[in-house]
VOBA-1610 file (N, C-alpha, C; in pm, whole numbers, padded with zeros to 5 digits, always signed):
BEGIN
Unk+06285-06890-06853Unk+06386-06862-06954Unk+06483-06759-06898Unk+06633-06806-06897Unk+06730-06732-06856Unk+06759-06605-06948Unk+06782-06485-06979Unk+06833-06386-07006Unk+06908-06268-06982Unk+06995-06181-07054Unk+07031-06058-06995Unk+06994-05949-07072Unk+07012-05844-07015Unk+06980-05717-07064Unk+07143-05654-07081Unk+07185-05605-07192Unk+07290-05534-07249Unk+07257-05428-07317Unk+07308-05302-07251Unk+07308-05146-07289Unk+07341-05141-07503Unk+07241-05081-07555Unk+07239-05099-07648Unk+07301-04964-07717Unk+07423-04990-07857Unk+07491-04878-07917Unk+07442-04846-08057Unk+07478-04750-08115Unk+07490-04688-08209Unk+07475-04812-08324Unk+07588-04870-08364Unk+07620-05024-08382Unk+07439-05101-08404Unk+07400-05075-08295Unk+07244-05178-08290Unk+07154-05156-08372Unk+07151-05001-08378Unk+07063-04984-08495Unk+06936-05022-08614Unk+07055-05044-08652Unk+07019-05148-08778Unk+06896-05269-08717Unk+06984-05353-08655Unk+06890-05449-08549Unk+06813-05424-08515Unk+06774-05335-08417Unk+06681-05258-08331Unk+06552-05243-08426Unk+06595-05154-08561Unk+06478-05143-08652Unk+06400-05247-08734Unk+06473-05341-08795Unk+06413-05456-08818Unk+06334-05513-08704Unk+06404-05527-08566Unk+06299-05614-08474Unk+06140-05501-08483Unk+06175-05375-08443Unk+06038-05298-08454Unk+05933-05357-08594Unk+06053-05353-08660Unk+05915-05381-08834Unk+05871-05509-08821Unk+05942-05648-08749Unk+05886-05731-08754Unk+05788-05747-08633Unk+05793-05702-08514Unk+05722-05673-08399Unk+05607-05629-08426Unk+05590-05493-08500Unk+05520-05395-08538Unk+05428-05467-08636Unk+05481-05511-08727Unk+05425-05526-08883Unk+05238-05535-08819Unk+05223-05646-08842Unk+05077-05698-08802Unk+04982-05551-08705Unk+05059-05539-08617Unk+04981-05415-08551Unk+04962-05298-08603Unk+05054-05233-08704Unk+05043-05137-08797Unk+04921-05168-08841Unk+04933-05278-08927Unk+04804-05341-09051Unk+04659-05310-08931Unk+04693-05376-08829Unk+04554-05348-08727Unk+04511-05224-08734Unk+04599-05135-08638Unk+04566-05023-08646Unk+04533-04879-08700Unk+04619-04925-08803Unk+04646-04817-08945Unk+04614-04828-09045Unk+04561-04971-09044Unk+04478-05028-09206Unk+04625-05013-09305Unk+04737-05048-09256Unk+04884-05076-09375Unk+05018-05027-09265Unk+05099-05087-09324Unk+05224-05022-09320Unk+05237-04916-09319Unk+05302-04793-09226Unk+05310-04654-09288Unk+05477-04628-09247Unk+05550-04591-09359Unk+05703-04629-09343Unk+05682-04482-09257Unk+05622-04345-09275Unk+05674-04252-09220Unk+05654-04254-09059Unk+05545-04317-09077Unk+05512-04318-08909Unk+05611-04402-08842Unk+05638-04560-08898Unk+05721-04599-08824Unk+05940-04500-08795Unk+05934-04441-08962Unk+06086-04377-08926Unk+06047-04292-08828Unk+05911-04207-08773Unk+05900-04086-08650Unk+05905-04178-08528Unk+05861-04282-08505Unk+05811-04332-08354Unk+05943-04417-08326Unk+06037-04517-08492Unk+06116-04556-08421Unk+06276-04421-08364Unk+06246-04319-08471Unk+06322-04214-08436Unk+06328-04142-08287Unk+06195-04149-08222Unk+06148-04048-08109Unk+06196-04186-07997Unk+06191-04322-08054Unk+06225-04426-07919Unk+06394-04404-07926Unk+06464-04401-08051Unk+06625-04377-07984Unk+06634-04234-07931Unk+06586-04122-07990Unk+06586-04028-07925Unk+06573-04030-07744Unk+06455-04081-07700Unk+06461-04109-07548Unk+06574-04167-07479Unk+06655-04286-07544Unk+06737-04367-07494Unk+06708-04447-07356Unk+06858-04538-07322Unk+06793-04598-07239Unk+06768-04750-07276Unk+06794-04762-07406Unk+06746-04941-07452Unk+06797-05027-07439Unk+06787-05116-07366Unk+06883-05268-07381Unk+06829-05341-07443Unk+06926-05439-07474Unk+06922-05540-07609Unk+06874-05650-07493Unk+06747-05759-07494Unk+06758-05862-07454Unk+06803-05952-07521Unk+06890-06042-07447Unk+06949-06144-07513Unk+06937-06285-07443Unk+06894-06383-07522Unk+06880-06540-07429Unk+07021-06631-07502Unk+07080-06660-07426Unk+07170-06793-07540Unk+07300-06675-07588Unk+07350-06553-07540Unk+07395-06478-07601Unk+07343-06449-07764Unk+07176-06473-07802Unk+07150-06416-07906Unk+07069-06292-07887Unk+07085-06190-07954Unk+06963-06052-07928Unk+06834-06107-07991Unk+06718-06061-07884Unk+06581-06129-07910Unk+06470-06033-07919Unk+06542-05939-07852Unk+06449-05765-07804Unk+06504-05710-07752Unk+06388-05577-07728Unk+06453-05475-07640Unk+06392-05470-07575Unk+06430-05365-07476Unk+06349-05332-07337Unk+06399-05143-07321Unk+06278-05121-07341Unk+06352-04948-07305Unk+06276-04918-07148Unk+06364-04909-07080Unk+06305-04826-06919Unk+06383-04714-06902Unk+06262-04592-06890Unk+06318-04461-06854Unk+06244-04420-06699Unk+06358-04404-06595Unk+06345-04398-06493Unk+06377-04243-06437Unk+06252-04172-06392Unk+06259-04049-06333Unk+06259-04053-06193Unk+06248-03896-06108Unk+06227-03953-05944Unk+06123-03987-05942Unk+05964-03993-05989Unk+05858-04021-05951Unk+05770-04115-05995Unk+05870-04207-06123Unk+05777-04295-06178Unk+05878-04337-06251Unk+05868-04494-06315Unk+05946-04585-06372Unk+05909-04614-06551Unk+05896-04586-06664Unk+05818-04621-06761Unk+05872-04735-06820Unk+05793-04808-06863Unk+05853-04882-06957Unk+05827-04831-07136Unk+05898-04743-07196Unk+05886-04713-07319Unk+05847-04805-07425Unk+05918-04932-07435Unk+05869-05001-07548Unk+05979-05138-07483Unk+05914-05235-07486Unk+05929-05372-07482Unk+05909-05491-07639Unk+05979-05506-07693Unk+05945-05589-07797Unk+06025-05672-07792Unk+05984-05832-07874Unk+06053-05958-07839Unk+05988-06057-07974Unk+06098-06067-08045Unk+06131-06121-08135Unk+06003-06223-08134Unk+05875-06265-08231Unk+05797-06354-08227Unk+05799-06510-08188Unk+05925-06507-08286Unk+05985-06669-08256Unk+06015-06706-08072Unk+06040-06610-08034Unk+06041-06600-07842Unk+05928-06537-07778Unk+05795-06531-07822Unk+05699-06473-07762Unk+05609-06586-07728Unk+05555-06579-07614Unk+05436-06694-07552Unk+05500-06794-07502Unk+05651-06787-07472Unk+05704-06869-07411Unk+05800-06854-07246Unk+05706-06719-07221Unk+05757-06704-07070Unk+05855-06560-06998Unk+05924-06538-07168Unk+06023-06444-07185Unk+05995-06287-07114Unk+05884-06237-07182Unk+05824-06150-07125Unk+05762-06128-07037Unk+05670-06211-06936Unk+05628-06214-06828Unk+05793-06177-06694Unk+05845-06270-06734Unk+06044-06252-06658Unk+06004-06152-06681Unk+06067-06089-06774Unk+06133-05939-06740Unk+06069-05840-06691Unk+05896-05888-06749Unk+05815-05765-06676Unk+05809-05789-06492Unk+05795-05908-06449Unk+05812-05938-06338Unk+05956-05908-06329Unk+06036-05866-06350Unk+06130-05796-06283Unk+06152-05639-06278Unk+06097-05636-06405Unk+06107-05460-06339Unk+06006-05430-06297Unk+05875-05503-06261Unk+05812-05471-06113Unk+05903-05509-06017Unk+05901-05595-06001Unk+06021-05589-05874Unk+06120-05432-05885Unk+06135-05439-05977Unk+06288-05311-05970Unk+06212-05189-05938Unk+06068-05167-05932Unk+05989-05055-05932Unk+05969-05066-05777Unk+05930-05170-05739Unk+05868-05182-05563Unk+05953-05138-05526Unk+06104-05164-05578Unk+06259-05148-05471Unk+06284-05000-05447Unk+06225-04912-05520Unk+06226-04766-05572Unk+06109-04714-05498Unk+06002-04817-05469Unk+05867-04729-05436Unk+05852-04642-05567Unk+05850-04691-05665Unk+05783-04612-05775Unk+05701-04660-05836Unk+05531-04607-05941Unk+05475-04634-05997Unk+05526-04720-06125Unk+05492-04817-06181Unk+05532-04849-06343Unk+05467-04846-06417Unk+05503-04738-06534Unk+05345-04699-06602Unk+05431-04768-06763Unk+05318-04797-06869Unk+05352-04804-06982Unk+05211-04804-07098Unk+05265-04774-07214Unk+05101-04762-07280Unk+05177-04875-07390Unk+05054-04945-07485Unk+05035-05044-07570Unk+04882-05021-07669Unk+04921-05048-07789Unk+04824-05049-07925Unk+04661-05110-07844Unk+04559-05030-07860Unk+04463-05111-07786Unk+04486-05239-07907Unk+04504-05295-08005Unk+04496-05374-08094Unk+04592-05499-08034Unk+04661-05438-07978Unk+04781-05572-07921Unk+04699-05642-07790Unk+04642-05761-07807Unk+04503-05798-07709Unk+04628-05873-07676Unk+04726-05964-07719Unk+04778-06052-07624Unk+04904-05941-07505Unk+04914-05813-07535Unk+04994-05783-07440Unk+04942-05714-07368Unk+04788-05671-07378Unk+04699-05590-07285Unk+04683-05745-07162Unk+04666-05860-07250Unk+04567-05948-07166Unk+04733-05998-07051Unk+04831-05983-07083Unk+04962-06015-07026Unk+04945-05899-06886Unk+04955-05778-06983Unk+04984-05688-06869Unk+04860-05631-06739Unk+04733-05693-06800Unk+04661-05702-06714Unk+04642-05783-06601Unk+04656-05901-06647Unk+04709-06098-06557Unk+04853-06027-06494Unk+04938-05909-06499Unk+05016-05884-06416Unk+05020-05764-06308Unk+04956-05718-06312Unk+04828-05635-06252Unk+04856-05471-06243Unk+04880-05441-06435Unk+04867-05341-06458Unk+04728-05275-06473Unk+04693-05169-06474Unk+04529-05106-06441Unk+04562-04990-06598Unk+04439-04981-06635Unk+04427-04893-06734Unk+04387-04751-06669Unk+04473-04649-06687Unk+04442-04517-06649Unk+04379-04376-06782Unk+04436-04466-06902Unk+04353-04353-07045Unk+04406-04439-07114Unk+04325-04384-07204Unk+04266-04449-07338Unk+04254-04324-07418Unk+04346-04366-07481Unk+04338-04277-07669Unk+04278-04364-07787Unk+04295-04274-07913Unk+04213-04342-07971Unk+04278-04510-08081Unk+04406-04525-08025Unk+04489-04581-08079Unk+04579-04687-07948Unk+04556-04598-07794Unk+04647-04668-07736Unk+04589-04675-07583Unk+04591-04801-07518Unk+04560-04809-07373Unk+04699-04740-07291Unk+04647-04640-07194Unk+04777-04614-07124Unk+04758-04696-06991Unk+04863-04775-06926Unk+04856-04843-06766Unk+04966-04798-06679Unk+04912-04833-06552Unk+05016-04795-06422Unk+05005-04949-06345Unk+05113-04950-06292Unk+05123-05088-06221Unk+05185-05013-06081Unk+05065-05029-05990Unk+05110-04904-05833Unk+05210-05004-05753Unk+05286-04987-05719Unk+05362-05057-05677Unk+05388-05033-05550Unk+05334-04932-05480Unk+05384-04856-05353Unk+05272-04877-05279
//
């Protein structure tokens, strides 16, 4: 599946938060036993705060985001989400196989953490040969060594 990544504005917002609630929804319920509006206004508040997000888009439609925050010593991927209706169909494996690639080109580590509850993106990012380095009580953290 062809796509691009476009630097995401002020403007997106709106967008941005709905995809989280619909992304999110189900994993909240997993992990939190409900919806919790405050938690999601802090975590989606603290992800624009970081910045850094592009809008993925297939077909010129927005489908997700992709946040990568890149330091000198390591590459993160902050939060990756992708619209359901486009999930299990290839979308995400691309892009993560590319910013491994974009990490080897750097010689940098690619680290990112995920809901231990989200089994289909642990079992993704494991089949791509991310390694679990900690474990909280809510979230697997991984590094993908690239160097």
């Amino acid at each position: 599946m062809t796509y691009s990544l476009i630097q995401s504005e002020v403007k997106d917002h709106p967008w941005l938060d709905a995809l989280r609630r619909e992304v999110y929804k189900d994993l909240f319920d997993l992990t939190w036993g409900r919806w919790d509006e405050a938690r999601h206004q802090r975590h989606f508040s603290a992800c624009l705060d970081r910045g850094a997000i592009q809008i993925i888009k297939v077909a010129d439609s927005p489908v997700g985001m992709l946040q990568l925050l890149e330091s000198e010593v390591a590459i993160e991927i902050g939060e990756i989400q992708i619209l359901p209706a486009y999930q299990r169909q290839g979308l995400g494996t691309k892009i993560l196989t590319d910013v491994i690639h974009h990490a080897q080109k750097h010689a940098k580590p690619l680290k990112l953490s995920t809901g231990l509850r989200n089994v289909g993106a642990l079992e993704l990012y494991k089949k791509l040969g991310f390694r679990e380095i900690e474990r909280s009580e809510t979230h697997v953290h991984m590094v993908h060594f690239t160097v």
